[in-house]
C-alpha positions in Angstrom: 287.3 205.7 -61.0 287.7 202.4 -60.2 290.9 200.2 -60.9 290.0 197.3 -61.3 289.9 195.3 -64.7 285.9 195.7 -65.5 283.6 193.6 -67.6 283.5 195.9 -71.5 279.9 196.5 -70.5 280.5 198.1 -67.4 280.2 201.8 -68.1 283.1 203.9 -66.9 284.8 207.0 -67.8 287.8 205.9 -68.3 289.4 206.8 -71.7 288.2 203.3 -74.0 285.6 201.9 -71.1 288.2 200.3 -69.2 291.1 199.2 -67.3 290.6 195.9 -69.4 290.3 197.7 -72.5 293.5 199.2 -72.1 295.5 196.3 -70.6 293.9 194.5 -74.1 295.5 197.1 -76.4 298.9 197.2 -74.3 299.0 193.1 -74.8 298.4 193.2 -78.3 301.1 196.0 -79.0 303.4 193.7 -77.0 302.3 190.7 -78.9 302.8 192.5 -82.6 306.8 193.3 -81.1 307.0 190.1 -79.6 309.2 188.0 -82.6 311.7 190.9 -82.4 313.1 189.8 -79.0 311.9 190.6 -75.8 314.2 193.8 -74.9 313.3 194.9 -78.9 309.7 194.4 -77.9 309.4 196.1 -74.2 310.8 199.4 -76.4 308.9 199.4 -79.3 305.7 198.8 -77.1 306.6 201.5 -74.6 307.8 203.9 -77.5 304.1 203.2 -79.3 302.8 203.8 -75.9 304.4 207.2 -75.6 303.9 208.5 -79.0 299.9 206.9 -79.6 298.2 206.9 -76.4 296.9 210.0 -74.8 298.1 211.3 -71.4 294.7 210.1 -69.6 295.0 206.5 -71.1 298.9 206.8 -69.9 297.7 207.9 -66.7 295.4 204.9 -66.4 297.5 202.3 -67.2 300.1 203.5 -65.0 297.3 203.4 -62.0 296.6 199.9 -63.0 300.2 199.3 -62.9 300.1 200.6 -59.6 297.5 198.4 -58.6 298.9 195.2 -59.4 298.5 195.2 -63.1 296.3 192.4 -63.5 296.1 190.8 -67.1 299.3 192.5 -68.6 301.5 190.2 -70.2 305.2 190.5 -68.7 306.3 192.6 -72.6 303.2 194.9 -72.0 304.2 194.9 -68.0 307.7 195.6 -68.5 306.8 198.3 -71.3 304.5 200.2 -68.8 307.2 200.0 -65.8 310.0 201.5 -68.0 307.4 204.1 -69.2 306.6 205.1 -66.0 310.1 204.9 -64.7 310.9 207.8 -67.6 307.8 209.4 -67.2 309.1 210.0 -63.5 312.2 211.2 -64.2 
């Protein structure tokens, strides 16, 4: 499985086609939390994170993380950090 952000018709099995898919749907979450503040935001997008996504799609946004995170917006980013800082713990 590759990490890096693909083009949508690149086929893949990761869970929605892609890295990019998923750093798409992290953004807008972040963006839709966005007027409440940016600390408001970071938790309400990590808590959606948490309760919507599926352990895979965690999994693979935390491996994008990992890789740099290309294309996250610093809400999604810093959602997906503190995520994966409670994941660990």
């Amino acid at each position: 499985m590759s990490l890096e952000i693909m083009s949508p018709e690149t086929p893949s099995d990761q869970p929605h086609g892609s890295a990019a898919k998923l750093v798409y749907m992290a953004n807008q979450i972040g963006k839709f939390f966005r007027s409440q503040g940016e600390d408001t935001a970071v938790q309400g997008t990590a808590e959606h994170i948490k309760k919507f996504w599926d352990p895979r799609m965690r999994s693979a946004i935390f491996a994008h993380l990992a890789a740099g995170g290309r294309g996250l917006d610093p809400i999604a980013r810093k959602a997906v950090e503190r995520l994966k800082e409670l994941t660990a713990a």
